[in-house]
C-alpha positions in Angstrom: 106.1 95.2 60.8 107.1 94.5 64.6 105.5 94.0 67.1 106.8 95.9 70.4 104.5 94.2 73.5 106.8 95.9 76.6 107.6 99.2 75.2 107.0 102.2 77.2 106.6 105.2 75.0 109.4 108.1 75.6 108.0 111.7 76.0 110.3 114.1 73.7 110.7 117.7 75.1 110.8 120.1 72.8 114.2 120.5 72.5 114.4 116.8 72.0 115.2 115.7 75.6 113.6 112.4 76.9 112.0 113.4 80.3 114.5 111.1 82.3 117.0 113.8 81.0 114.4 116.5 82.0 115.0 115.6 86.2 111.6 113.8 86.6 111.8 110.4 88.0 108.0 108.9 87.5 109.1 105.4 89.4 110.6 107.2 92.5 107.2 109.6 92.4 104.8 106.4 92.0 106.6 104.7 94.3 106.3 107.3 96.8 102.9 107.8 96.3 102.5 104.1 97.2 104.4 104.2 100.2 102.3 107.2 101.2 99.2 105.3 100.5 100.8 102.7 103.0 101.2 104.6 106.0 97.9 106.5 105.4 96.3 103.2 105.4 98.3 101.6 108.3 96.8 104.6 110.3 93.5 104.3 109.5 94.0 100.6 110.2 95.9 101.4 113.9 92.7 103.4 114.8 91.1 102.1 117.6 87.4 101.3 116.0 89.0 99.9 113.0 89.9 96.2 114.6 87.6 94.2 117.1 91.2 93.7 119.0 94.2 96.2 118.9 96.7 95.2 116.0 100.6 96.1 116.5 101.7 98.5 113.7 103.8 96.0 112.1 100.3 94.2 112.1 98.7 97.6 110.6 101.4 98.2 108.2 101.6 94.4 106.9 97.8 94.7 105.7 97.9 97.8 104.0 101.1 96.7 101.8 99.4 93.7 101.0 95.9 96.2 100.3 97.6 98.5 98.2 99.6 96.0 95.9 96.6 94.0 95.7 98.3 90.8 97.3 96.0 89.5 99.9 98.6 88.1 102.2 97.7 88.4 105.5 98.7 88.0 109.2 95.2 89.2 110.9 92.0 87.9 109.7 90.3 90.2 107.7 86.5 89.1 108.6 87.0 88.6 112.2 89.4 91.3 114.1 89.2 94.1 111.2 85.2 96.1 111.9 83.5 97.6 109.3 85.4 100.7 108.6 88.9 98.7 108.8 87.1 96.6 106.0 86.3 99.6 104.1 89.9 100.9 104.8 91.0 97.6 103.2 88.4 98.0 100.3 89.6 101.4 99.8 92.9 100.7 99.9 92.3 97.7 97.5 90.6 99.8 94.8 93.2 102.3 95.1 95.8 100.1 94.5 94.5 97.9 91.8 93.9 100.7 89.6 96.6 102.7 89.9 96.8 105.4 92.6 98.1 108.3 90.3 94.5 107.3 87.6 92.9 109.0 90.5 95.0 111.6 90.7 94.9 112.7 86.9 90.1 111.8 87.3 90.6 114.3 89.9 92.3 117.1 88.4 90.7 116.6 85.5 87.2 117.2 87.3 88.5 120.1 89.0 89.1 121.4 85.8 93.4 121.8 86.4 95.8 120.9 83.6 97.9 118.7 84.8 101.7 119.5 85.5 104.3 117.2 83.1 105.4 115.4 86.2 101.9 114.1 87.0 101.1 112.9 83.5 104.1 111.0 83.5 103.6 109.4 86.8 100.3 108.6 85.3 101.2 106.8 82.2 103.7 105.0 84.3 101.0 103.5 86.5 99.4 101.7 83.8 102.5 101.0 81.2 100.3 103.1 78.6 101.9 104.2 75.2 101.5 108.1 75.0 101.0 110.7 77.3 97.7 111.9 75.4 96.8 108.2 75.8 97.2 108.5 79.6 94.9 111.2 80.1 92.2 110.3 77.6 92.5 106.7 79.4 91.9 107.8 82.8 88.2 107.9 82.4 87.8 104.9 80.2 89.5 102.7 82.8 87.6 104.3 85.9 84.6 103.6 84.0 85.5 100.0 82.6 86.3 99.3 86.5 83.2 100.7 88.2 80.8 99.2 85.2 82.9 95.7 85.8 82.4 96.0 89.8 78.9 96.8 89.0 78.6 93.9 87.3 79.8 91.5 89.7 77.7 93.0 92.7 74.6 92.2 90.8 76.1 88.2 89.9 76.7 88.2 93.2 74.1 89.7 94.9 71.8 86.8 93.4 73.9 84.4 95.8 74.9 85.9 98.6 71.4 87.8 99.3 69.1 84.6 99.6 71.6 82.9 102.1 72.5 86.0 104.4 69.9 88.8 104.1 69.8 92.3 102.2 72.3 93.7 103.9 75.0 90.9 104.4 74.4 89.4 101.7 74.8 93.4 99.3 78.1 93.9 101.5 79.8 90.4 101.0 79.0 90.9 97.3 80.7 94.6 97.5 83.5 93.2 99.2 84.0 90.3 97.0 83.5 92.2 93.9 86.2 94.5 94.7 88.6 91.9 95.8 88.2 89.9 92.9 88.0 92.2 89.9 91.5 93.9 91.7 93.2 90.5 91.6 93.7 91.4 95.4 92.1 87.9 97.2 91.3 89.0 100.4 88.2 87.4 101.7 86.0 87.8 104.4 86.6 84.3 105.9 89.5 82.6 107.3 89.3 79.6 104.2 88.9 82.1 101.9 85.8 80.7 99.3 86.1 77.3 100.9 82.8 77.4 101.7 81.5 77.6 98.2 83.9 75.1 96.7 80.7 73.2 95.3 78.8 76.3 94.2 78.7 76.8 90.4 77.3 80.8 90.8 80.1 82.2 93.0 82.8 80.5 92.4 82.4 80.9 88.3 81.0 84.9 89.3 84.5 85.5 91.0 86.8 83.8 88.5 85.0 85.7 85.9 85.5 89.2 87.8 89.7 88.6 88.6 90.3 86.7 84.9 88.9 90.5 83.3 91.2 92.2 86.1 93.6 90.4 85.0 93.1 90.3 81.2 93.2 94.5 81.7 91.3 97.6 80.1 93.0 97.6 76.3 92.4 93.8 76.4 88.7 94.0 76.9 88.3 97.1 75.2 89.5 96.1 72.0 87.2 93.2 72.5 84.3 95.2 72.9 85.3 97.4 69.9 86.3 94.8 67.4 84.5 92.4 68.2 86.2 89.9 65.7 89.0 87.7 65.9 90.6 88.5 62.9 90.3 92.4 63.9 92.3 91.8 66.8 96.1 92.9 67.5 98.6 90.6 68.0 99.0 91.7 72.0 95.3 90.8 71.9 95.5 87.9 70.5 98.4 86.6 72.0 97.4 87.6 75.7 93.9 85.7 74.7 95.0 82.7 73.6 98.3 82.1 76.4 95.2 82.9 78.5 93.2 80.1 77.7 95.7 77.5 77.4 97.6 78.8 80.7 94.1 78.1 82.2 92.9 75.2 80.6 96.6 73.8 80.9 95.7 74.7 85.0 92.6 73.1 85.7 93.2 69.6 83.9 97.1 69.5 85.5 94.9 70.0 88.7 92.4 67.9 88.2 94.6 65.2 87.6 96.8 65.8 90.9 94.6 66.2 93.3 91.5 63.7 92.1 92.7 61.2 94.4 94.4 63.8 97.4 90.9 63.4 99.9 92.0 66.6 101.9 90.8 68.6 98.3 89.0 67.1 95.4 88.7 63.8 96.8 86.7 64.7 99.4 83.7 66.0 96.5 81.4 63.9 96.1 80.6 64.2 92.1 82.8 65.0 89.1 81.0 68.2 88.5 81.9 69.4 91.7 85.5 68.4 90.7 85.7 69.9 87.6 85.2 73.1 89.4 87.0 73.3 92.0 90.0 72.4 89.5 88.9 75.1 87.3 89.2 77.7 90.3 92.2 76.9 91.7 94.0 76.5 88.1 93.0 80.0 87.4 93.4 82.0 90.4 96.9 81.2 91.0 98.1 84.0 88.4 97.6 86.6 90.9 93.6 86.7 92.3 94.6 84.4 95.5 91.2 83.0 96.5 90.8 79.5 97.0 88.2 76.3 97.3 90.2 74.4 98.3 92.7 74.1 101.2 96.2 75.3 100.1 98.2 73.5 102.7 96.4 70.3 101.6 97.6 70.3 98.4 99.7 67.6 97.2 103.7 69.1 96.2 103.0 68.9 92.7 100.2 70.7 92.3 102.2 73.4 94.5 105.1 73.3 92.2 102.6 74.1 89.4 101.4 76.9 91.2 104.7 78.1 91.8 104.9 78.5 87.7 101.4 80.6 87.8 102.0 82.6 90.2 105.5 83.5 89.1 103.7 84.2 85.5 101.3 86.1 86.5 98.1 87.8 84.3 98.5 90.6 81.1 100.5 93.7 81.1 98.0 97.2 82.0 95.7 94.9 84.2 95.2 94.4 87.9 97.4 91.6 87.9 101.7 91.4 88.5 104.0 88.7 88.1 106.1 88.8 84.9 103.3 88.9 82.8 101.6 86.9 80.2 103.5 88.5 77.0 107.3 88.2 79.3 106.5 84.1 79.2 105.2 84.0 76.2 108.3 85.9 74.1 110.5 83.7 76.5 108.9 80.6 74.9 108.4 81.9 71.6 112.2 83.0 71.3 113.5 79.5 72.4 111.1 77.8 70.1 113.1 80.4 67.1 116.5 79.5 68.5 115.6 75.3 68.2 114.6 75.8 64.4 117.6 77.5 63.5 115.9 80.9 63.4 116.8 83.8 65.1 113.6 85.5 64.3 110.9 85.5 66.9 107.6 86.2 65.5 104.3 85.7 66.2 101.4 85.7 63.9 103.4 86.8 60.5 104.4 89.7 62.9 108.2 89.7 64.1 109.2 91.1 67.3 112.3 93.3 67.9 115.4 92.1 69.5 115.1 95.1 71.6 111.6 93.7 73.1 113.1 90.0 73.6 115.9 91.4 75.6 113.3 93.5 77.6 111.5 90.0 78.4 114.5 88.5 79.1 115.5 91.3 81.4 112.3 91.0 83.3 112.2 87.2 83.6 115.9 87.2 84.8 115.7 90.4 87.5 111.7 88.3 88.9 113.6 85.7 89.3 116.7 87.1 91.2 114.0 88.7 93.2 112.3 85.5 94.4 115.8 83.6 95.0 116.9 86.4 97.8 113.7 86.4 98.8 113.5 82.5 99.2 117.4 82.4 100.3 116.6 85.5 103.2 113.5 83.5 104.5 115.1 80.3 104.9 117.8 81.8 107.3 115.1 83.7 109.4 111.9 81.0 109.3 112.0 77.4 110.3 109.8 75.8 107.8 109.2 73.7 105.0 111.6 74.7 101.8 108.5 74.8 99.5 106.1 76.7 101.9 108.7 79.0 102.0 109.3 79.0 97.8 105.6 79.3 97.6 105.3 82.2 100.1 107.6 84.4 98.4 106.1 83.8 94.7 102.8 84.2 96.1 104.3 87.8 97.5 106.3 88.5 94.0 103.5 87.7 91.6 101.2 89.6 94.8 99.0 86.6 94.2 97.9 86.1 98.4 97.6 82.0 98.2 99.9 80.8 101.4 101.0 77.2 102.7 100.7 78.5 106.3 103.8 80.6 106.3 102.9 84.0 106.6 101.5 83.6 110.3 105.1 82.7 111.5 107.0 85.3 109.4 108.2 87.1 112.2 109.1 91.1 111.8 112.2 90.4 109.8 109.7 88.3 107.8 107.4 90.2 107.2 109.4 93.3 106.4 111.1 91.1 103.6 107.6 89.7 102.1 106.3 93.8 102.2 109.1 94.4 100.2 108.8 91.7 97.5 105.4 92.6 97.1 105.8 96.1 96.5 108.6 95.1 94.3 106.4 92.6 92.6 103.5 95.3 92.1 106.1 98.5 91.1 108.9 96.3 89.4 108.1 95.8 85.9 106.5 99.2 85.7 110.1 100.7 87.2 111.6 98.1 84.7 110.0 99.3 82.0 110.6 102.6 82.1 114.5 102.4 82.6 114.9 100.3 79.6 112.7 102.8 77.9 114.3 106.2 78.3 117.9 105.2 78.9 120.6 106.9 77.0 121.6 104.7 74.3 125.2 104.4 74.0 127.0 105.2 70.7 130.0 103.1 71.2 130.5 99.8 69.3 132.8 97.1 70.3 134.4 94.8 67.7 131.9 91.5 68.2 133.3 88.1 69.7 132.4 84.4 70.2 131.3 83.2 73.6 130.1 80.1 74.9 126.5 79.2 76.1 125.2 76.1 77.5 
């Protein structure tokens, strides 16, 4: 039996044509949709009684990319200059974003009572990398739900917080807004430090890891928790995405800890091991794409930034909230090297084997990421004077649209900036684009005569 974690199913016409042969391009169509999203949002954003002070559009536009591919990259603080309907904008633009913009699309016509044209589905059940076209529709409604009973979730965790410290109606907004943010992997925060403030608070800062870490985990992830409910029920994608989840995370926070014990800009400057503990447990798990912090980025020491470099880059499960190159890309990367240093060219996981096809799709992924990030890293270095790693760290923060920053993204620039909207549009569309190509591409029927070649 294999196992195919990546695969995108292909819709067969009926006479037998793949719907890339049929004229319908669902990556161009999603991407448009996003872009559209974008400028709608920039608008909004431009509008007079949307900031406290006029923002330039460049400003306007910069915040809704980073909205609507759930990054949380920014160049304007949100809590100060945007006012309560720019926050909603962002909110809005945030939930949009992190779900899938065409999910609302297919909830909507499906109210309305419409059937949905083919184009539409597809665009659909390219949004969320699901495996059938029936499977996108029925799923529409499930993952809406999942989402808003999440979201729901979280408000009341965090309402219990945030209400006795500010009041009712701070207190029921910051909870809102934090909610969103977090269960959307998108890390924008109300506060210049981010969750600085709470780096010692075992309620919020365990609420909000809890709400991105089931973003990021995804809807068939939790679902198929919910369902069976036992660990030997479980798929191998489930079980897999669980367990690199765990050790990725545990991995984090004691790599952390261990780093930055002594550093007394961050955990040095706590006063118990508790609070330690964590603080390290926070920032080790919100570097694969949630971009909060406790503690202050900049401050870190450079090998504890390096690390984060590798989550980031990683990122959190296929069909979540999350980007990067995903869980299951890093862990058929390491699995397949692990089979080639025993002698067997195999890769398998689980007494389940994987295709060759599906290894070549990680490989494909990993490689294109991290062509991605080395233009993007080579481009900023010509235009911004700064630190090498700040600038490594700023564009695998954009890729994996993660949102944590050494300081760079203020002094960006417009050339700047323009390069870290792209990689995070690239970073939030890219596998999914990905994906489908190697899916639905014609296969080609000739076969050369094989050869020996050199490696390594």
């Amino acid at each position: 039996m294999k196992i195919h974690f990546l695969d995108l199913a292909t819709h067969q016409t009926k006479k037998g044509k793949t719907s890339a042969t049929s004229g319908i391009n669902p990556p161009r169509l999603l991407l448009e949709s996003f872009l559209v999203l974008i400028a709608i949002g920039a608008c909004l954003l431009k509008l007079p009684f949307a900031t406290v002070e006029p923002v330039t559009w460049m400003e306007a536009a910069f915040t809704a990319t980073s909205a609507v591919t759930v990054t949380g990259l920014v160049v304007v603080d949100t809590g100060s200059q945007y006012t309560l309907f720019g926050q909603l904008v962002i909110l809005a633009l945030i939930q949009l974003g992190g779900l899938g913009l065409m999910t609302f699309a297919v909830l909507t016509a499906l109210a309305l009572g419409f059937k949905l044209r083919l184009e539409h589905q597809l665009v659909a059940q390219e949004a969320f990398n699901e495996i059938s076209l029936q499977t996108a529709r029925r799923a529409g409604g499930s993952i809406a739900l999942f989402a808003l009973t999440a979201e729901a979730v979280g408000i009341v965790l965090l309402s219990l917080f945030f209400v006795p410290e500010l009041g009712w109606s701070d207190g029921l907004y910051e909870a809102l807004f934090y909610t969103i943010s977090a269960f959307n992997n998108a890390g924008f925060a109300l506060s210049p430090d981010s969750l600085s403030a709470y780096v010692d608070h075992p309620g919020i800062s365990l609420s909000v890891t809890a709400l991105f870490i089931t973003g990021g985990l995804g809807y068939i992830v939790i679902m198929e928790l919910l369902d069976k409910r036992c660990w030997s029920r479980l798929s191998v994608y489930v079980k897999v995405i669980l367990l690199a989840t765990l050790l990725l995370n545990l991995f984090a926070t004691g790599a952390i800890l261990l780093l930055e014990f002594g550093n007394p800009a961050t955990l040095g400057a706590l006063d118990s091991f508790w609070d330690k503990l964590l603080a390290a447990w926070f920032q080790g798990v919100t570097p694969r794409t949630a971009g909060f912090n406790t503690l202050d980025i900049g401050a870190l020491t450079a090998g504890t930034s390096v690390l984060m470099l590798l989550l980031m880059f990683i990122g959190g499960a296929p069909n979540s909230t999350a980007s990067g190159i995903k869980i299951s890309t890093f862990v058929i990367m390491i699995a397949a090297t692990r089979s080639f240093l025993r002698g067997n060219l195999n890769v398998s996981f689980f007494k389940r084997s994987l295709s060759s096809e599906t290894v070549i799709k990680a490989l494909a992924t990993a490689t294109i990421g991290m062509a991605v990030v080395f233009l993007g890293v080579l481009s900023l270095s010509i235009l911004v004077e700064d630190d090498f790693l700040d600038i490594a760290f700023e564009v695998v923060s954009a890729f994996g649209t993660v949102g944590l920053s050494r300081g760079t993204t203020g002094e960006l620039g417009t050339a700047g900036q323009l390069i870290i909207m792209a990689i995070m549009l690239i970073g939030r569309l890219g596998p999914l684009t990905l994906g489908y190509s190697l899916t639905v591409r014609r296969k080609s029927r000739v076969r050369y005569a094989k050869t020996e070649f050199p490696v390594g």
